[in-house]
C-alpha positions in Angstrom: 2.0 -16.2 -4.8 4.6 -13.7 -3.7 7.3 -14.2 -6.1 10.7 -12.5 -7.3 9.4 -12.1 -10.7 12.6 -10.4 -11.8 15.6 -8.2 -10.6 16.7 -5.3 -12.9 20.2 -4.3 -11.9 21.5 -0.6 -13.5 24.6 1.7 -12.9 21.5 3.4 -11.2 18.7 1.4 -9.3 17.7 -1.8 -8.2 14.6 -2.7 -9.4 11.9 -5.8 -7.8 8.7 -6.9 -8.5 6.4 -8.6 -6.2 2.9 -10.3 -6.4 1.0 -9.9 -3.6 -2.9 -11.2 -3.0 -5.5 -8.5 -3.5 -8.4 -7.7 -1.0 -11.2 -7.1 -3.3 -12.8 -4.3 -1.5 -11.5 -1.0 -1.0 -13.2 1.8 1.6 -10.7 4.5 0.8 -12.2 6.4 -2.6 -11.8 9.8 -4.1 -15.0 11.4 -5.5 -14.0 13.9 -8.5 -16.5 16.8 -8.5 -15.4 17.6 -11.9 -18.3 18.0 -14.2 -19.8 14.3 -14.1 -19.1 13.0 -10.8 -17.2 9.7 -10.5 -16.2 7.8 -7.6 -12.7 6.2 -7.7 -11.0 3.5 -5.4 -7.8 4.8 -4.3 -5.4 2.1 -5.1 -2.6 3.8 -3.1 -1.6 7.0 -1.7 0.9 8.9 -0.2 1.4 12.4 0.8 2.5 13.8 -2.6 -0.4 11.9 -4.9 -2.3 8.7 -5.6 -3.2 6.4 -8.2 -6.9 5.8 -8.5 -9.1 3.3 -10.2 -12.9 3.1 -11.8 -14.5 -0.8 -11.8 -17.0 0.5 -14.1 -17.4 3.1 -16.9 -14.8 5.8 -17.8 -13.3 8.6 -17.0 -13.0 12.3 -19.1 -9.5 13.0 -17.5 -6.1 13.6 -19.7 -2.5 13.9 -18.6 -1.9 17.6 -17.6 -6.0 18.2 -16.3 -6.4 19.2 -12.6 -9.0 17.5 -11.1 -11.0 18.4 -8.0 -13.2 16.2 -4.9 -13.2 14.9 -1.7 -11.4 11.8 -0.8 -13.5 9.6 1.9 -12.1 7.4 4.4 -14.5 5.7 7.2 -16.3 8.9 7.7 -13.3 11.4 7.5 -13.3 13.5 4.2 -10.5 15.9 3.0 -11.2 18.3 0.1 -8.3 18.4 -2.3 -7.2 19.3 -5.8 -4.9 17.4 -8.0 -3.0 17.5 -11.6 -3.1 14.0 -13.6 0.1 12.9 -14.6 -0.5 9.9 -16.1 -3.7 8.1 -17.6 -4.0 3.7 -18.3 -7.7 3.1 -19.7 -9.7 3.3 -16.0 -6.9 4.0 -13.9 -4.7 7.5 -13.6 -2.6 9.0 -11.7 -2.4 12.5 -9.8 -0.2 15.3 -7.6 -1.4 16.9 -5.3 -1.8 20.3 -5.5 -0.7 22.4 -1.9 -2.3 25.8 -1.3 0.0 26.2 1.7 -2.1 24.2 4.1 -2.6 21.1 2.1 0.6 18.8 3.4 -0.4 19.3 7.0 -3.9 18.1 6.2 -3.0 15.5 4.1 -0.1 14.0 6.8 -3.1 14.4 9.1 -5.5 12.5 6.9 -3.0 9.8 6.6 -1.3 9.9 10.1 -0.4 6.8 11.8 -3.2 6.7 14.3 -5.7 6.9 11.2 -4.3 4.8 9.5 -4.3 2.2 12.8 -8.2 2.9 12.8 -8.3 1.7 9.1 -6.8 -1.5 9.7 -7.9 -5.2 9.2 -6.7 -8.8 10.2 -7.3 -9.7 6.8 -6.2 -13.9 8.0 -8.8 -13.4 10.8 -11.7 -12.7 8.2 -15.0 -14.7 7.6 -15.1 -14.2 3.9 -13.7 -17.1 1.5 -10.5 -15.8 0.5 -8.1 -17.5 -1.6 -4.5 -16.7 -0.1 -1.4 -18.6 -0.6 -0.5 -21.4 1.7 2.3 -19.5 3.0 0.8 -16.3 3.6 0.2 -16.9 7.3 -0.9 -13.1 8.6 -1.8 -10.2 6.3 -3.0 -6.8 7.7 -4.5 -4.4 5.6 -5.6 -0.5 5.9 -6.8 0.3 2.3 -4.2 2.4 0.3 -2.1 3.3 2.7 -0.3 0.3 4.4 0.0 -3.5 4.1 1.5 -5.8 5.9 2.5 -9.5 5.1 4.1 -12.1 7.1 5.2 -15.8 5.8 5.9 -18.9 7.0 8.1 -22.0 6.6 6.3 -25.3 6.0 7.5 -26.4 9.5 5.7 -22.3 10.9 8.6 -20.4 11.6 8.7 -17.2 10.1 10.6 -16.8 7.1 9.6 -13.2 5.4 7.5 -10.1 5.8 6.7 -6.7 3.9 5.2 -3.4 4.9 4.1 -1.4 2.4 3.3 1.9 3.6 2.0 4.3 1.5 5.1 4.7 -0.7 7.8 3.2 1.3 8.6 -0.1 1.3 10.3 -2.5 4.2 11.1 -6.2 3.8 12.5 -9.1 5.9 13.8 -12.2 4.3 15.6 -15.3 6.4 19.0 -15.6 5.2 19.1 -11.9 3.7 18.1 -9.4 6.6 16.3 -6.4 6.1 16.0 -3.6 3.1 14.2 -0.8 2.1 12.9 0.5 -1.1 10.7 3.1 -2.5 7.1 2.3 -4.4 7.2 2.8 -8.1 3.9 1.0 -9.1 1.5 -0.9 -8.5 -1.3 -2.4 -11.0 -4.3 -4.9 -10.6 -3.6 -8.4 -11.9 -6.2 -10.0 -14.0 -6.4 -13.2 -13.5 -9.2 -15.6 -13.7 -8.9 -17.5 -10.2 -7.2 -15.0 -8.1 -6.9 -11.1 -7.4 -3.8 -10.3 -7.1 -1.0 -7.0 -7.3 1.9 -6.5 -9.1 4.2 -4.1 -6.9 7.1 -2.6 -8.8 9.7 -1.6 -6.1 13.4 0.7 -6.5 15.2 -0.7 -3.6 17.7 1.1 -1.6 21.2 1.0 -1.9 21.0 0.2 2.1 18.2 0.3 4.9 17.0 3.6 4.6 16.0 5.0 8.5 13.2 7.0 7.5 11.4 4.4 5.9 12.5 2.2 8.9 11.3 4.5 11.5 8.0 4.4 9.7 7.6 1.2 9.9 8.6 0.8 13.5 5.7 3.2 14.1 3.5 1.1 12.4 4.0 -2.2 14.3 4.0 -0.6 17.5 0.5 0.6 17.4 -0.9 -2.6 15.8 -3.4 -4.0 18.0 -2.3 -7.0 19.9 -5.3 -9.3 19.3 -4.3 -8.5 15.4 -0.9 -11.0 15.9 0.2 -13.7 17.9 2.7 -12.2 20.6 5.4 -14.2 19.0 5.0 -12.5 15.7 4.7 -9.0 17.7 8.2 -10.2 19.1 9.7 -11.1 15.7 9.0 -8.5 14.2 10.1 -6.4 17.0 13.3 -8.0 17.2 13.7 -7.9 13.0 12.8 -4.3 13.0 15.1 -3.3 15.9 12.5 -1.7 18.0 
């Protein structure tokens, strides 16, 4: 499921894609308040922008437009406007606009602790979902962070990802750890299984911002979420 689907090398970037499983519902939305009213899925999000998505119908919105509405997160709403900077058929996406105040209320909407609310032990759920073999823990909080952790055949760890917001830290067995920086990100249609295509540009080398992030993500992960030998790998592989 999670594959190296290629590596671009330039004088300039490194470039990776990754297919990651989907979880087909999403409680983070954006309401435009636009003229008709439409209510969007935020596919991800960070403090600058977002790309957002319609399941049904259309949307009136062209690169350049500023668009207006609340986003909605588990009973918190922030009121925002934003300029579209780049439309595919039901899916666009938009800057931020900041009136001075916006970038502390946005790092607020989106602050860890939030986001730690958000969360779910997606390999602990009751619904039928199809994941890879391998995939042994995945922990989700909407748009704004994922986290997967793979095994061996014989159980021993042997990768994991955070994806948080648009940062992007990975551990692989035999390679150590890296950073990168989200590009994009698109729904995969396929008939059987919803999955992700991430686009990453990796860093030249572990970038500590990124890092620290991350680090501040596992440490307020609930314990029941992950065994405490995962908490301890990850620990140890993230040099908290």
């Amino acid at each position: 499921m999670e594959n190296h689907l290629s590596l671009i090398k330039t004088d300039y970037q490194d470039i990776e894609k990754r297919i990651f499983p989907r979880f087909p519902f999403n409680y983070l939305t954006f309401k435009a308040q636009n003229g008709v009213e439409r209510v969007f899925a935020v596919k991800d999000i960070s403090y600058k922008g977002m790309q957002l998505s319609l399941k049904d119908g259309g949307h009136p919105y062209k690169i350049g437009e500023e668009v207006g509405g609340q986003l909605h997160w588990r009973g918190a709403t922030l009121d925002l406007t934003a300029e579209v900077k780049w439309v595919h058929g039901q899916r666009l996406g938009v800057k931020f606009k900041d009136d001075g105040s916006f970038e502390e209320k946005i790092k607020g909407f989106l602050s860890i602790d939030n986001i730690i609310r958000g969360m779910r032990a997606l390999h602990q759920s009751q619904m039928d979902l199809d994941l890879p073999s391998d995939l042994q823990y995945w922990l989700q909080a909407d748009g704004p962070v994922e986290v997967f952790i793979w095994t061996h055949s014989d159980g021993e760890i042997a990768r994991f990802q955070l994806v948080l917001m648009d940062s992007f830290v990975e551990y692989q067995d035999g390679k150590g750890l890296k950073s990168g920086r989200v590009l994009t990100k698109r729904d995969l249609d396929t008939p059987l299984v919803q999955e992700d295509e991430f686009v990453f540009e990796m860093d030249e080398t572990l970038d500590d911002e990124r890092l620290n992030f991350a680090q501040q993500v596992v440490l307020k992960i609930p314990s029941t979420f992950l065994p405490e030998h995962v908490f301890d790998f990850l620990r140890l592989k993230l040099r908290i």
